[in-house]
C-alpha atoms as one frame of an Amber mdcrd trajectory, in Angstrom:
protein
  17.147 -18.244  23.909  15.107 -21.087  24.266  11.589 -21.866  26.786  11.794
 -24.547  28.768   9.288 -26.582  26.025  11.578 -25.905  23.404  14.495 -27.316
  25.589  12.425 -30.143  26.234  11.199 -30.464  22.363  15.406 -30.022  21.514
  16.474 -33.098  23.407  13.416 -35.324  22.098  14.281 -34.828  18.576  17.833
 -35.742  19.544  16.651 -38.423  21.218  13.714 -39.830  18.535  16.111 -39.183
  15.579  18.733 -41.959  17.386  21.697 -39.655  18.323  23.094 -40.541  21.374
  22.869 -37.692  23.957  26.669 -37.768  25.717  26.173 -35.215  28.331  22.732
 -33.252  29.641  23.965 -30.664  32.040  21.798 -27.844  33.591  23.273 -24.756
  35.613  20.517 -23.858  37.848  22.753 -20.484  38.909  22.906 -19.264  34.915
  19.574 -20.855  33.792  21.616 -22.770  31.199  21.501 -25.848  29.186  24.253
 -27.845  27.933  23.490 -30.777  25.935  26.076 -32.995  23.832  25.315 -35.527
  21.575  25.963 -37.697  18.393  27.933 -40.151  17.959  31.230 -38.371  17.384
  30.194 -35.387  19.817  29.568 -33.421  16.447  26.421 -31.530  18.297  26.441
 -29.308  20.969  23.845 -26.895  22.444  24.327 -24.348  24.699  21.007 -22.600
  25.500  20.024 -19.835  28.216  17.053 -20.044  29.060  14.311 -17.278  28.693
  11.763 -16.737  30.996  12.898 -18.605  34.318  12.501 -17.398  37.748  13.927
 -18.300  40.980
């Protein structure tokens, strides 16, 4: 599980090493991030989020 800096740290390395980010999707109900990205879709991250509170 990832904290919400790494989450955040994740998708700026995606975005600083050029690979375009397809889809950024949160679930708010399962704390979850989604997060697609490359340029053929070859990356995909599904992370649940440790940590969060309502």
């Amino acid at each position: 599980m990832l904290s919400i800096t790494e989450a955040i740290f994740l998708y700026q390395l995606l975005s600083n090493l050029y690979q375009s980010i397809q889809v950024f999707r949160y679930d708010q109900n399962l704390k979850t991030l989604y997060i697609q990205a490359g340029l053929k879709d070859e990356i995909a991250v599904i992370e649940q989020f440790r940590g969060v509170t309502q």
